[in-house]
VMD Tcl script that builds the backbone (N, CA, C; Angstrom):
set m [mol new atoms 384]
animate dup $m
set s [atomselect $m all]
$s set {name element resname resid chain x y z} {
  {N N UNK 1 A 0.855 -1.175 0.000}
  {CA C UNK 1 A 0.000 0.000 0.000}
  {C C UNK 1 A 0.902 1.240 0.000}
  {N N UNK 2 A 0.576 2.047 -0.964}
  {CA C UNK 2 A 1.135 3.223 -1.054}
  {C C UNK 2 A 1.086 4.224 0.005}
  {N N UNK 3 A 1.896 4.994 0.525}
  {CA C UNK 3 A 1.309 6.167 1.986}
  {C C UNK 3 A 0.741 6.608 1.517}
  {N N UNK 4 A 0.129 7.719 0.593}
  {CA C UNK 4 A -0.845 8.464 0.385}
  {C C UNK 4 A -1.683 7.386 0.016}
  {N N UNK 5 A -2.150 6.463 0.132}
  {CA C UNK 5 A -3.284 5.519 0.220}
  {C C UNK 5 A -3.408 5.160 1.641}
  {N N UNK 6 A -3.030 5.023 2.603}
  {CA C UNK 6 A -2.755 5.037 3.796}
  {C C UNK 6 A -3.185 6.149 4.472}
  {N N UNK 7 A -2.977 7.612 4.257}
  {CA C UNK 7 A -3.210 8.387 4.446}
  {C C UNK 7 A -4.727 8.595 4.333}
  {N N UNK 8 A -5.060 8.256 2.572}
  {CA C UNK 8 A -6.446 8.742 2.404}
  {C C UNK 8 A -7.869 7.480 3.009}
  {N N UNK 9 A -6.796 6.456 3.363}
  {CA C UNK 9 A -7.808 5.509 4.631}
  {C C UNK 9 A -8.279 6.356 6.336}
  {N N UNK 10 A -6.777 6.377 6.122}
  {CA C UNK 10 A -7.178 7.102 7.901}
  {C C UNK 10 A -8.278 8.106 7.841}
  {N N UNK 11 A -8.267 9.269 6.339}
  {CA C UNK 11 A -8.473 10.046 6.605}
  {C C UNK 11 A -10.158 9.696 6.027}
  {N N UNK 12 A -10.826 8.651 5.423}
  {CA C UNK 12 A -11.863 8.487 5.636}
  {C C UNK 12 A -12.657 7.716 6.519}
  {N N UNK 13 A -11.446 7.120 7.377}
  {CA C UNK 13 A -12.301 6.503 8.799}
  {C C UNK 13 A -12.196 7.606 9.467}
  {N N UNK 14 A -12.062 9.014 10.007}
  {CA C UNK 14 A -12.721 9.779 10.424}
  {C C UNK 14 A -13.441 10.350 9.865}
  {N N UNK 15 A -14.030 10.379 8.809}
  {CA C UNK 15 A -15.221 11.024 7.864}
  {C C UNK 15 A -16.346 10.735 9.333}
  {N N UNK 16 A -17.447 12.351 9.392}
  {CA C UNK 16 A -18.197 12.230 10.349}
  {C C UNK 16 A -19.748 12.415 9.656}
  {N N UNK 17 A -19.686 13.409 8.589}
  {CA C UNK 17 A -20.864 13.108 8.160}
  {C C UNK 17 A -20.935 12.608 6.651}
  {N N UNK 18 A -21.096 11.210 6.510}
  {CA C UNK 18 A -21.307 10.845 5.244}
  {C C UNK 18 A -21.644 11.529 3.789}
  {N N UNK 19 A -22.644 12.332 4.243}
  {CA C UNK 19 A -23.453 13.245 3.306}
  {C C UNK 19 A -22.641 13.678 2.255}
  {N N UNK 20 A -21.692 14.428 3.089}
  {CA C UNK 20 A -20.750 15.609 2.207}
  {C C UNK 20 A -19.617 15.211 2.879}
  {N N UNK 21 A -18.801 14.005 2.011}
  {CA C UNK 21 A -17.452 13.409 2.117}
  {C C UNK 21 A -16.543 14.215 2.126}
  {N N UNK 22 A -16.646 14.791 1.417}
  {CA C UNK 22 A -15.203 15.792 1.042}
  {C C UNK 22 A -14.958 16.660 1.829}
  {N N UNK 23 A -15.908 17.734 2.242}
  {CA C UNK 23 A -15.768 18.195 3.162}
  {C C UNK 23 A -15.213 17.980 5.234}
  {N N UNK 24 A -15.520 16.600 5.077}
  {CA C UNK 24 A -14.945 15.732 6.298}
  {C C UNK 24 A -13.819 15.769 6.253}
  {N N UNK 25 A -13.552 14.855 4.478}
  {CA C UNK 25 A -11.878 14.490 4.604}
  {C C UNK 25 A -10.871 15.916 4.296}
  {N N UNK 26 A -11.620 16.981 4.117}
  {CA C UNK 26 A -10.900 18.002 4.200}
  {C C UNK 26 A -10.781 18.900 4.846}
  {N N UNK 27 A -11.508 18.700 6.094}
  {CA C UNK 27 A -11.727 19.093 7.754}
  {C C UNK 27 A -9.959 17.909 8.499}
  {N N UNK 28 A -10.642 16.991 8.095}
  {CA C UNK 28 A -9.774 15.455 9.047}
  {C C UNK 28 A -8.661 15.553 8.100}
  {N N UNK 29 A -8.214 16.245 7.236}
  {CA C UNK 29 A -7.134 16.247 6.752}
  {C C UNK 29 A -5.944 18.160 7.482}
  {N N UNK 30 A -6.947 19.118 7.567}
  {CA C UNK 30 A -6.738 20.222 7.747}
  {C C UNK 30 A -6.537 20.222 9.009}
  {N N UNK 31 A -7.437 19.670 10.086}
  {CA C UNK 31 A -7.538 19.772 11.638}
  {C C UNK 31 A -6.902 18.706 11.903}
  {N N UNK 32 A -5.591 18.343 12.216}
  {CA C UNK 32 A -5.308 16.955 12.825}
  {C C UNK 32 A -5.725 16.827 14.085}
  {N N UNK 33 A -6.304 15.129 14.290}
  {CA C UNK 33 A -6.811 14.609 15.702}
  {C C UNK 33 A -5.537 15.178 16.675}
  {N N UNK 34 A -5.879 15.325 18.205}
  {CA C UNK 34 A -5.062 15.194 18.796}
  {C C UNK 34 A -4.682 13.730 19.477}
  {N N UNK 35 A -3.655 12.746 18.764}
  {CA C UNK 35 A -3.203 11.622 19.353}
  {C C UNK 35 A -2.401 11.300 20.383}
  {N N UNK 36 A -2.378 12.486 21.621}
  {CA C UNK 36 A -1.715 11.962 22.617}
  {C C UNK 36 A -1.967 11.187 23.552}
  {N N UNK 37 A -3.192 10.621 23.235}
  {CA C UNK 37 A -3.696 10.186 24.485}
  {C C UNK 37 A -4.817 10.531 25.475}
  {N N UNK 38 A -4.346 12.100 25.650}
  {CA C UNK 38 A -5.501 12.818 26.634}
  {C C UNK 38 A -6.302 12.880 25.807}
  {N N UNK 39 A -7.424 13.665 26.901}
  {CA C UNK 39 A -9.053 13.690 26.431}
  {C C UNK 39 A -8.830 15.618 26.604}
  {N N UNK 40 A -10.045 16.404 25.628}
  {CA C UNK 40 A -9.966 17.361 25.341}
  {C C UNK 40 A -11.212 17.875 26.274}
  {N N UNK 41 A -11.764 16.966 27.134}
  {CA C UNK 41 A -12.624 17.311 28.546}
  {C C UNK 41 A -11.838 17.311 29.482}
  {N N UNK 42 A -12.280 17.678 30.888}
  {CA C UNK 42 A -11.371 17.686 32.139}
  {C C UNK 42 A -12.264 16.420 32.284}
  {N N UNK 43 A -11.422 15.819 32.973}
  {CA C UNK 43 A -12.213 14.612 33.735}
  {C C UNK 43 A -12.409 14.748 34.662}
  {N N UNK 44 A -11.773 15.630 35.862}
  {CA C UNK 44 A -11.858 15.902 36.731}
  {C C UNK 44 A -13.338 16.348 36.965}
  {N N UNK 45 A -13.923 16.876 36.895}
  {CA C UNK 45 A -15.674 17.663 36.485}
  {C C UNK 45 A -16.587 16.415 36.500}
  {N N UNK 46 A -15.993 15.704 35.409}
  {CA C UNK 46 A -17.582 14.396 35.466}
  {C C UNK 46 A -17.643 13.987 36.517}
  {N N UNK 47 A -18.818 13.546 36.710}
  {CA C UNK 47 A -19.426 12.566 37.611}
  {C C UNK 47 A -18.891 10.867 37.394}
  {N N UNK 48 A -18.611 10.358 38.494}
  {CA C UNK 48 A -18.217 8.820 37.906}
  {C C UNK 48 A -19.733 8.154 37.288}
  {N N UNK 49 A -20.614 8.596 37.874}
  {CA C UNK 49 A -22.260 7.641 37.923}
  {C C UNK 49 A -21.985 7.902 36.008}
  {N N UNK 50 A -21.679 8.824 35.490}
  {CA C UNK 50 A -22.091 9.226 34.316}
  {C C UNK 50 A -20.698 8.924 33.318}
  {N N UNK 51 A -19.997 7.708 33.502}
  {CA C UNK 51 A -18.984 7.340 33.011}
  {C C UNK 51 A -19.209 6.086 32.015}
  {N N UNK 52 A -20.472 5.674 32.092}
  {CA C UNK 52 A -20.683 4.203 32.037}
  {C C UNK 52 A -21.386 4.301 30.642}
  {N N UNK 53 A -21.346 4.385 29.560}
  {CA C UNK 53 A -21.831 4.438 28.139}
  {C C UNK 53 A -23.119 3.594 27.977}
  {N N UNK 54 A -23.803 4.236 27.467}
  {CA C UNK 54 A -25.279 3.896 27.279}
  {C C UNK 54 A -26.241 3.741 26.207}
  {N N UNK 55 A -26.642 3.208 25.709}
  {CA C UNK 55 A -27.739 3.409 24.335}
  {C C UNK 55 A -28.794 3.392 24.616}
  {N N UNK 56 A -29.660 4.080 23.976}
  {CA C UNK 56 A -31.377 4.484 24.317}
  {C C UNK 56 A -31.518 3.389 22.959}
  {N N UNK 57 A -33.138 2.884 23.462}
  {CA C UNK 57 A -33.407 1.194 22.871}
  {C C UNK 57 A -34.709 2.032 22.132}
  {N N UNK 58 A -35.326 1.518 20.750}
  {CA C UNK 58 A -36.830 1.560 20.930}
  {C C UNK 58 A -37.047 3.496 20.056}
  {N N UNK 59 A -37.832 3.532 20.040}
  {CA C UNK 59 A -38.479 4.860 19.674}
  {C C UNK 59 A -38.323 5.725 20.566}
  {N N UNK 60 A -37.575 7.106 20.143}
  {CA C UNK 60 A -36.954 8.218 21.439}
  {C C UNK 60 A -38.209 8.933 21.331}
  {N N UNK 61 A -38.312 8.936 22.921}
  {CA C UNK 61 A -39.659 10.162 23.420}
  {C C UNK 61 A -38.731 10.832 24.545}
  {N N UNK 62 A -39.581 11.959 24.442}
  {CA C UNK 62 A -39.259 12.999 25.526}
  {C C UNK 62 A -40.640 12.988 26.846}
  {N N UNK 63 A -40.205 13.366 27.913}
  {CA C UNK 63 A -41.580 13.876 28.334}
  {C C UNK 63 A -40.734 14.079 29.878}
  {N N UNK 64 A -41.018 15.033 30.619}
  {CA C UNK 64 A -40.896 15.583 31.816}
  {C C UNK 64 A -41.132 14.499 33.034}
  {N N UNK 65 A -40.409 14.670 34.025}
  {CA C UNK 65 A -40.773 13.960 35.605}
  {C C UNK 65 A -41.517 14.232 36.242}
  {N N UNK 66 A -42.481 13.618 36.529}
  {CA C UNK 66 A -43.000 14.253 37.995}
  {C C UNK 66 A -41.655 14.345 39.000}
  {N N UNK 67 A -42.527 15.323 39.419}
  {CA C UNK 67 A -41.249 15.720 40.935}
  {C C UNK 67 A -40.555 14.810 41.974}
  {N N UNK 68 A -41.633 13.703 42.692}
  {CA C UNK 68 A -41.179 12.384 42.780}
  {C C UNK 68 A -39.878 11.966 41.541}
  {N N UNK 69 A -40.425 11.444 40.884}
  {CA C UNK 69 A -39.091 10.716 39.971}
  {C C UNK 69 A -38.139 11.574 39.488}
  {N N UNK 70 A -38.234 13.030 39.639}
  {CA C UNK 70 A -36.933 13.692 39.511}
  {C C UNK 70 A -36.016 13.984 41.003}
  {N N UNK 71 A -37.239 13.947 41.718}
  {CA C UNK 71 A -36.525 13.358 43.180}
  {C C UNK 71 A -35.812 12.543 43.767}
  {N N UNK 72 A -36.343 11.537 42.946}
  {CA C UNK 72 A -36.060 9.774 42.873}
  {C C UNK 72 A -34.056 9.451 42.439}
  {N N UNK 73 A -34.663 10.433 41.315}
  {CA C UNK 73 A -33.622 10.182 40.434}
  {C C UNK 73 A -31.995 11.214 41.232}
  {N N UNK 74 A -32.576 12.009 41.337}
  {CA C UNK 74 A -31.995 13.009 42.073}
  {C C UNK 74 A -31.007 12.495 43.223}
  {N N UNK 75 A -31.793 11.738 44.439}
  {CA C UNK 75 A -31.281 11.190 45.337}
  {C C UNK 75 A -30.492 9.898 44.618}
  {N N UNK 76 A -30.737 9.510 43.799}
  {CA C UNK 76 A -30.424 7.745 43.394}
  {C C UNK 76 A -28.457 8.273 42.772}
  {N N UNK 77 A -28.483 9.198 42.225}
  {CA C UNK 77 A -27.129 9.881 41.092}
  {C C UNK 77 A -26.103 10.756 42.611}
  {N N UNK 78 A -26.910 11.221 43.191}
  {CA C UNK 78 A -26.333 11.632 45.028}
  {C C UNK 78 A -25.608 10.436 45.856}
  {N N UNK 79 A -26.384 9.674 45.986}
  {CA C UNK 79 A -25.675 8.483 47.281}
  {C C UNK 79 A -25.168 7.734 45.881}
  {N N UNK 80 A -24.931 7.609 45.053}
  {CA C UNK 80 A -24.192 6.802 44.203}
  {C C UNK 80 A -22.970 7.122 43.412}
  {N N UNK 81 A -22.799 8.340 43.559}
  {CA C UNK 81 A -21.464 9.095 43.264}
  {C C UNK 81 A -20.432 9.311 44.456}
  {N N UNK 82 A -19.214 8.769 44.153}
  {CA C UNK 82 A -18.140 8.497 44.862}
  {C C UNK 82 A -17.396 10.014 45.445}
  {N N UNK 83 A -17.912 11.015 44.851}
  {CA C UNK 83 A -17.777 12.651 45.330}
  {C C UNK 83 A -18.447 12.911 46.461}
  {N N UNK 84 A -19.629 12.522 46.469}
  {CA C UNK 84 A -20.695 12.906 47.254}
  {C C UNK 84 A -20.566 12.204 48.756}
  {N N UNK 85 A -19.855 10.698 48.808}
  {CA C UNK 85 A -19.678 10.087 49.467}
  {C C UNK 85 A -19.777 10.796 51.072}
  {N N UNK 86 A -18.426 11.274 51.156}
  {CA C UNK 86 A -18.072 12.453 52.573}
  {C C UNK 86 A -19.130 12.760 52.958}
  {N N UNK 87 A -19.813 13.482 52.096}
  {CA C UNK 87 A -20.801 14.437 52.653}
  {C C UNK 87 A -22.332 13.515 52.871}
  {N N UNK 88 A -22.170 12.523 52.435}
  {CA C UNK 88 A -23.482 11.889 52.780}
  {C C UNK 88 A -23.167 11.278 54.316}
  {N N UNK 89 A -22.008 10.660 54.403}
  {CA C UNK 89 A -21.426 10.284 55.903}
  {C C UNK 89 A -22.089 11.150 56.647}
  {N N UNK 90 A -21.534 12.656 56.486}
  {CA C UNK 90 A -21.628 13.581 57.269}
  {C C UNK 90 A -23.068 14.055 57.787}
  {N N UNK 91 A -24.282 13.361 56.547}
  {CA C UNK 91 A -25.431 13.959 56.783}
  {C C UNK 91 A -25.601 12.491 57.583}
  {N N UNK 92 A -25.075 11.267 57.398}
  {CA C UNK 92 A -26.119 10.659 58.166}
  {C C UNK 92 A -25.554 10.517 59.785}
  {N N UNK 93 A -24.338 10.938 60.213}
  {CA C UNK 93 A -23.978 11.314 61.366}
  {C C UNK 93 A -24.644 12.336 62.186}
  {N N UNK 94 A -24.925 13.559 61.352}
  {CA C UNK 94 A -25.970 14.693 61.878}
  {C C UNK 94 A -27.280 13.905 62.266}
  {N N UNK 95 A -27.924 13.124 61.470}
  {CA C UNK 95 A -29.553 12.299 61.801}
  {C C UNK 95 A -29.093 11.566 62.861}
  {N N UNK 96 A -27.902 10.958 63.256}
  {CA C UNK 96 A -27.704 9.979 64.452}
  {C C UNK 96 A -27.508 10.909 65.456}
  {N N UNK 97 A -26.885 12.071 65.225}
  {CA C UNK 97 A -27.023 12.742 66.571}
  {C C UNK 97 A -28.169 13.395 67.287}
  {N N UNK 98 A -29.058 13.633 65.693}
  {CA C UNK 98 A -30.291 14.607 66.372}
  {C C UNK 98 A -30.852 13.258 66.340}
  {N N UNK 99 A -31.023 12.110 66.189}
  {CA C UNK 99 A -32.292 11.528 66.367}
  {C C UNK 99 A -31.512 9.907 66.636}
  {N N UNK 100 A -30.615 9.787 68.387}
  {CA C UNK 100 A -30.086 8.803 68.358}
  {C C UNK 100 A -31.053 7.298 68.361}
  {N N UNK 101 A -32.280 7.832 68.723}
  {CA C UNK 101 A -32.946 5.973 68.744}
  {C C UNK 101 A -33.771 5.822 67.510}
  {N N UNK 102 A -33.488 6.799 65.764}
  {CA C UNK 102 A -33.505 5.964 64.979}
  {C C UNK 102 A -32.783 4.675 64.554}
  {N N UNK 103 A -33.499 3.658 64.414}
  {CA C UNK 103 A -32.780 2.518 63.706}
  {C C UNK 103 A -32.312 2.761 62.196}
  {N N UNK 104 A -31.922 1.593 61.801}
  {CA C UNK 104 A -31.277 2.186 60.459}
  {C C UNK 104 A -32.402 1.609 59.065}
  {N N UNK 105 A -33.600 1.236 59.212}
  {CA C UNK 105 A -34.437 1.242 57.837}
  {C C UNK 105 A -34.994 2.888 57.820}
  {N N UNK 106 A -35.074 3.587 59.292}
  {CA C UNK 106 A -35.738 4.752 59.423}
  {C C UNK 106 A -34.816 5.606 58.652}
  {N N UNK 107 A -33.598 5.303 59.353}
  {CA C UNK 107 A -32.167 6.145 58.717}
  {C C UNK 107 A -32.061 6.552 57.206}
  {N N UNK 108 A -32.195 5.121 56.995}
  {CA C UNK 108 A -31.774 5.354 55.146}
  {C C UNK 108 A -33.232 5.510 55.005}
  {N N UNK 109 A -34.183 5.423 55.050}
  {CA C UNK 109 A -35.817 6.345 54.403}
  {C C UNK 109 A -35.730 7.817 54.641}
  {N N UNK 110 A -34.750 8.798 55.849}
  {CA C UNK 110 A -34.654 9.609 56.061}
  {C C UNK 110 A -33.848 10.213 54.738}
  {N N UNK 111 A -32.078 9.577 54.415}
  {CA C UNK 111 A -31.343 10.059 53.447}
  {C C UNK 111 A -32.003 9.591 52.264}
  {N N UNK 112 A -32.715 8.715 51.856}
  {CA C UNK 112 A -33.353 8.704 50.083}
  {C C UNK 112 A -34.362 9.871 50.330}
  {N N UNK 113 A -34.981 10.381 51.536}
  {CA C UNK 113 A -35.942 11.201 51.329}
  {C C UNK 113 A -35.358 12.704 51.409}
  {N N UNK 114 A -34.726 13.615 52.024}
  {CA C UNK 114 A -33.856 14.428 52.094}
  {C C UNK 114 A -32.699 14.191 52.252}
  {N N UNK 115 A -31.900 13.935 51.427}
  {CA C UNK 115 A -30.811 13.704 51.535}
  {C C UNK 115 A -30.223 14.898 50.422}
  {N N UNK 116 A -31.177 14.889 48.957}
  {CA C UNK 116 A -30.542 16.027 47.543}
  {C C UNK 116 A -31.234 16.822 48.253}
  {N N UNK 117 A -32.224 17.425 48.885}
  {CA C UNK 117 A -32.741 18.772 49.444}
  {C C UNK 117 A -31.427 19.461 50.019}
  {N N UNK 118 A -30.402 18.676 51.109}
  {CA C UNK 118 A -29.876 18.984 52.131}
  {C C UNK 118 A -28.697 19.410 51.354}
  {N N UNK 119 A -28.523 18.633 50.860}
  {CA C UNK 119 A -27.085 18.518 49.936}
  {C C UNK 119 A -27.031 19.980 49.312}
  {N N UNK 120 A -28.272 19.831 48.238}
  {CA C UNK 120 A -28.227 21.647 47.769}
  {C C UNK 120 A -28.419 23.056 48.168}
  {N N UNK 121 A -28.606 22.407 49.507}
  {CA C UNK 121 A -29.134 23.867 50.692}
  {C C UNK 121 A -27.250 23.937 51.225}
  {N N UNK 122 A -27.139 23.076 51.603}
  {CA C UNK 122 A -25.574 23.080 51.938}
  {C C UNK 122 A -24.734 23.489 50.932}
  {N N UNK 123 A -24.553 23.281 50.062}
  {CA C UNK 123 A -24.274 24.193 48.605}
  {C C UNK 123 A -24.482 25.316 48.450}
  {N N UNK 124 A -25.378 25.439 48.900}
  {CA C UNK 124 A -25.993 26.857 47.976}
  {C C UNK 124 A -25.539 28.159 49.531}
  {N N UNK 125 A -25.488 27.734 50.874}
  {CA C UNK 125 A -25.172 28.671 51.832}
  {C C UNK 125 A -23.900 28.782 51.291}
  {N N UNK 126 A -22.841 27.575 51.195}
  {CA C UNK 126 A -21.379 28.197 50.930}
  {C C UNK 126 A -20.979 28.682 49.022}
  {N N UNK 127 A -21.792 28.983 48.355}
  {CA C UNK 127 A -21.983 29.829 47.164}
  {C C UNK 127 A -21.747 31.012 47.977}
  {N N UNK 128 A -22.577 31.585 48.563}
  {CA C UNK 128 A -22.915 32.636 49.420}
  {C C UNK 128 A -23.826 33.430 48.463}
}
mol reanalyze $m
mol bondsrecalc $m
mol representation Tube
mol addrep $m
């Protein structure tokens, strides 16, 4: 294989929109990828919960939460992120102190139920 045949492979496996070829391979020829390795996001910023690659199945609809299931959801992406961790400790140490003869099914019905309320009130005082 010749390099400029080599070349003009690479440069149509990044072709992004089929439609209008040329214009790709003369984007992916003009803009070189950056191949070092890194990513051109901080990673630092994401969420781990939101690391995990996903495909939507079936016919895409839209439609809004009730407040429950954005609640739901809310608390579920909170106690399941490895950031948040500390601070959930911290809230459920506060419920053991103000309320030492909960048991612990009461406990955790307390943090799935306010647990993202608390979290963003605590946030939002040190915003100032």
């Amino acid at each position: 294989m010749y390099p400029f045949e080599r070349l003009l492979y690479q440069l149509k496996k990044d072709v992004k929109n089929k439609a209008r070829v040329e214009g790709s391979i003369c984007n992916a020829f003009l803009v070189p990828r950056n191949d070092d390795g890194g990513s051109e996001d901080d990673d630092e910023e994401k969420l781990t919960i939101f690391a995990h690659p996903g495909r939507p199945y079936g016919q895409i609809k839209t439609r809004r939460l009730t407040e429950m299931e954005f609640n739901a959801a809310h608390s579920y992406i909170l106690v399941n992120e490895e950031k948040v961790q500390p601070y959930l400790k911290m809230y459920e140490e506060i419920l053991k102190e103000l309320h030492p003869d909960m048991n612990e099914h009461d406990l955790q019905a307390e943090v799935d139920k306010n647990f993202a309320s608390s979290f963003e009130n605590y946030f939002s005082i040190w915003k100032g």
